[in-house]
C-alpha positions, 0 to 999 in steps of 0.5 A: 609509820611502822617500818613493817607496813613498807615492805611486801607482803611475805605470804603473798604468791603472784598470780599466774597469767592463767588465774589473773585470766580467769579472775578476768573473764568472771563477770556477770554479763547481763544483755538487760542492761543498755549497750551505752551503759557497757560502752561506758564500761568497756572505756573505764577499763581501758583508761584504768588498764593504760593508768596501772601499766604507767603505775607498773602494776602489771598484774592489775593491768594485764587483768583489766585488758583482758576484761576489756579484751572479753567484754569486746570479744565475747560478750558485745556481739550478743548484745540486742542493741549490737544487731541494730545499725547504730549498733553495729556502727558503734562495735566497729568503732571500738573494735579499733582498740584492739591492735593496741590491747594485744600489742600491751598483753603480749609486753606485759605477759613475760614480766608477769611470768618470771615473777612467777615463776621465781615464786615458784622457785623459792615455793620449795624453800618455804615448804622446807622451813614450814616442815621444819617449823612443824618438826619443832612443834611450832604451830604454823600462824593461820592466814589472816584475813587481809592475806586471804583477800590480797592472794586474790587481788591482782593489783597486790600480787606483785612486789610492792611497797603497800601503804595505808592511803588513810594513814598517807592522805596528803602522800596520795594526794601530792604523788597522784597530782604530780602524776596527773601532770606528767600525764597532761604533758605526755599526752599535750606532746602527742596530740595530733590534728584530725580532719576535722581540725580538732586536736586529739591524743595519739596514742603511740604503743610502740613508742610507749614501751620505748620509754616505759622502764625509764619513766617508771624508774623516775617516778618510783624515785620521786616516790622515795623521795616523797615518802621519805620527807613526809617521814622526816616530817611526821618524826620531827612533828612527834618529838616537837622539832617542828613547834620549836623550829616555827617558835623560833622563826616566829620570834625572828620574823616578828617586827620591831614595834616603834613609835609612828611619825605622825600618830599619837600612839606610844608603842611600849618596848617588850624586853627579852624574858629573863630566867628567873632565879630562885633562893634556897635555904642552905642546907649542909649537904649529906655529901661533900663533893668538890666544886663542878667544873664549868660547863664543857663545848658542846662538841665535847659533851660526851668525853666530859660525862664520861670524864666526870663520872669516874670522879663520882661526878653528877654529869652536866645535863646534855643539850635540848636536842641530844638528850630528846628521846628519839621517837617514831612516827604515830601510825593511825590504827587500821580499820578492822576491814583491813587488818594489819598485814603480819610481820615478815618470818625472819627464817623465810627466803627474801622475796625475789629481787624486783623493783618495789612500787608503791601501791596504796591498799584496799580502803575496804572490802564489799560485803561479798569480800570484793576489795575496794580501792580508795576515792580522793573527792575534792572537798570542794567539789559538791560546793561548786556543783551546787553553785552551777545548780542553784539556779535548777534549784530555785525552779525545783529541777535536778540537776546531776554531774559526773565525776571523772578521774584518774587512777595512780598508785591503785587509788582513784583521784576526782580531778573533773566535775563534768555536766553533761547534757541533761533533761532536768525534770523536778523528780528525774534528770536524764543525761542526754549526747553519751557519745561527747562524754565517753569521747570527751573522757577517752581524750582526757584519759579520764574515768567515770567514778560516780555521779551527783545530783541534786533532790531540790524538793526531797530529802537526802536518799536514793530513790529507785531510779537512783539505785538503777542508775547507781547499778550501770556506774557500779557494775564494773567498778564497785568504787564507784560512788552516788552523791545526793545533795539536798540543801533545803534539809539536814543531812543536806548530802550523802555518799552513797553506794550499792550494797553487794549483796544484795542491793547491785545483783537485786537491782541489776535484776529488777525488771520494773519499768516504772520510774519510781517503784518499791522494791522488796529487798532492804539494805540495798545501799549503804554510806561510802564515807570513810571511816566505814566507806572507802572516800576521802574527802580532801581540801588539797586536791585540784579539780576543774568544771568541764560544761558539756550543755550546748551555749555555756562557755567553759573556763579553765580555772583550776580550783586548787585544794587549801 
């Protein structure tokens, strides 16, 4: 890994509390779409907000409170359904969250202002070496387009230690599950009993802010230690230390082989390799030069060269791991959507001193220049979906699942297959009870990433009722991703996403009711797999079955990664 891709970004400014604000209320707000899709929505935004304030990304958290804060204020009330009583039952209920909003955006909010203001501080000082710079005719370097983006996304405006979650895939993977289990535990310790004698989590605001800076404080440690190892790693796998270290071990674990007590086999004896010696003609050498003296200690092997080469003396060949060339750890190229940040001007100003965090960066970018965080799917995953489908797939049904995760580091983690209540028909399957969904996510603090389903009798595409269905995952979070499995035919699977634009603004405005209809625009959605997309597929990352459909029991085995 590069030593520059650690450090934060030189040019790039935090946003203020009135621009993340701003960025915040610049949404589309569309009344056609159904109110459950945006209750959805509104619980995927508080969720991701409580994650990147447990990640320290203040300025991330901040904006997504304040989407929520807008969505609940501004917006819910205009919606048609919000008239009805189910309605209004419903914005009574989530109206509830609104002490703890406040109480987070008034903690959050000082944070985010002395970090701006001290830009704004050391802003003059730049402005000084930019007019000296033009002063000596140097020509000032032109905003890349990585900086361009990041200057507009709150989850990078802040000092942070940004990394390639492609080039670090088993780093994401080890820190989000430890992570994950952190959360588990903390939210498990807080659980209260209701009255209706179910456990739910109780979320304890004042408390969380008690303990906030030392749990941050811990986890940025760990983090170190954990970047630092796989480091130590990739450099010893470069200079081969590792292969040679796994020889070794293989050689002293490796049993004696000895004749069996009752078998008739005789296993020969392998002796130790020899160095072989070889016999050269003599010839009277060009110069006479006295005899070598013998080989020194190791401990004494640079007094001894330096010894013996005054006396014109060849010196003795060093030791295997002193005479290795040090190398540095390969670095995979970065992707042309995310250009390499540039390195730090020695004459600039240091940033102002704030704790670094670790924060992965965009794994791409909409074609509207929206960043796009990554998305870790369990490998395993679609396997076992398909396994719980198989008997819809016999009969010719659909079946689809919801994938559920957790944000940590500004990258998503799939960690829960949940199948829902669903009406399977062979061409449809249509989720049914979306109130035991969101609650079931909301006290497993869990995030809707996506979907799959299956198309037993078609091959693999998006239908129209797929794109419409894509457009209520993806209207808020553009990560999120549609699965297609068709195992009768090859390709047998895809990952797919919405085009932006056109295809969400042209489906989200789309007004035919019919359940398959043409529409007149292409390129309405595109694949998210990497290297193109932004999902990584990965056999170390844990995840579980959550079964929502009324008579099915529910295991909790946790399939674990390779």
């Amino acid at each position: 890994m590069a030593p520059s891709s650690l450090t934060p970004l030189a040019t790039n400014k935090p946003l203020s509390i009135k621009e993340i604000a701003d960025k915040a209320k610049d949404f589309a707000w569309n009344p056609r779409i159904p109110m459950k899709v945006w209750l959805r929505t509104a619980n995927s935004l508080n969720q991701e907000g409580r994650s990147y304030l447990e990640d320290g990304n203040l300025a991330q958290a901040y904006f997504l409170y304040m989407r929520y804060l807008t969505l609940l204020m501004d917006c819910f009330p205009t919606h048609p359904d919000a008239k009805t009583s189910e309605g209004k039952r419903t914005l009574v209920e989530v109206n509830k969250s609104l002490p703890d909003i406040a109480t987070h955006l008034e903690n959050i909010k000082p944070y985010i202002q002395r970090e701006y203001e001290a830009w704004v501080a050391s802003e003059s000082k730049r402005k000084e070496i930019r007019r000296k710079q033009q002063a000596d005719h140097v020509k000032p370097k032109a905003s890349s387009l990585y900086e361009e983006h990041a200057s507009k996304d709150p989850a990078l405006s802040s000092s942070s230690r940004l990394l390639d979650a492609g080039d670090h895939q088993e780093l994401a993977v080890e820190l989000a599950q430890r992570e994950i289990r952190r959360r588990n535990a903390n939210r498990n310790a807080t659980r209260i009993v209701g009255t209706d004698g179910k456990e739910e989590p109780h979320r304890r605001t004042a408390g969380f802010w008690d303990n906030w800076t030392n749990e941050l404080a811990e986890r940025q440690v760990e983090e170190d230690e954990l970047f630092r190892r796989q480091l130590e790693s990739t450099s010893r796998i470069v200079d081969g230390s590792d292969i040679d270290r796994d020889l070794e071990s293989r050689q002293e674990s490796r049993p004696s082989l000895v004749t069996s007590q009752g078998s008739g086999y005789n296993y020969p004896s392998i002796s130790k390799p020899k160095p072989l010696s070889y016999e050269f003609p003599q010839s009277p050498p060009r110069h006479t030069l006295s005899p070598q003296p013998p080989r020194p200690p190791k401990e004494d092997l640079y007094r001894y060269e330096a010894d013996h080469t005054s006396r014109n003396l060849p010196p003795e060949l060093p030791a295997k791991e002193l005479s290795r060339p040090k190398k540095t750890p390969l670095t995979p190229e970065i992707s042309r959507e995310l250009p390499t940040p540039p390195p730090k001007i020695h004459d600039e100003p240091p940033a102002p001193s704030v704790k670094q965090k670790l924060t992965f960066k965009p794994a791409a970018y909409l074609e509207n220049g929206e960043p796009i965080r990554s998305i870790f799917l369990p490998n395993q995953l679609r396997h076992k979906f398909l396994s719980i489908a198989s008997d819809n797939t016999r009969r010719g049904l659909e079946m689809c699942g919801i994938l559920c995760g957790t944000a940590v580091n500004n990258a998503l983690f799939v960690r829960c297959l949940l199948i829902p209540e669903q009406k399977c028909t062979s061409d449809t399957c249509e989720t049914e009870n979306e109130g035991s969904m969101l609650e079931y996510c909301m006290n497993e603090d869990l995030l809707m990433l996506g979907w799959i389903h299956t198309h037993p009798t078609q091959t693999c595409f998006m239908s129209s009722r797929d794109l419409h269905t894509q457009a209520g995952y993806q209207v808020m979070m553009p990560e999120s991703i549609a699965i297609v499995c068709a195992p009768k035919f090859e390709p047998s699977y895809g990952i797919f996403r919405l085009t932006c634009p056109p295809g969400l603004d042209h489906i989200l405005g789309c007004t035919q009711s019919a359940t398959f209809h043409p529409h007149a625009v292409d390129n309405l959605y595109t694949g998210a797999r990497r290297p193109k997309g932004h999902v990584y597929e990965s056999d170390k990352l844990e995840f579980y079955v959550k079964d929502l459909r009324p008579g099915v029991r529910n295991s909790t085995v946790q399939h674990k990664g390779f």
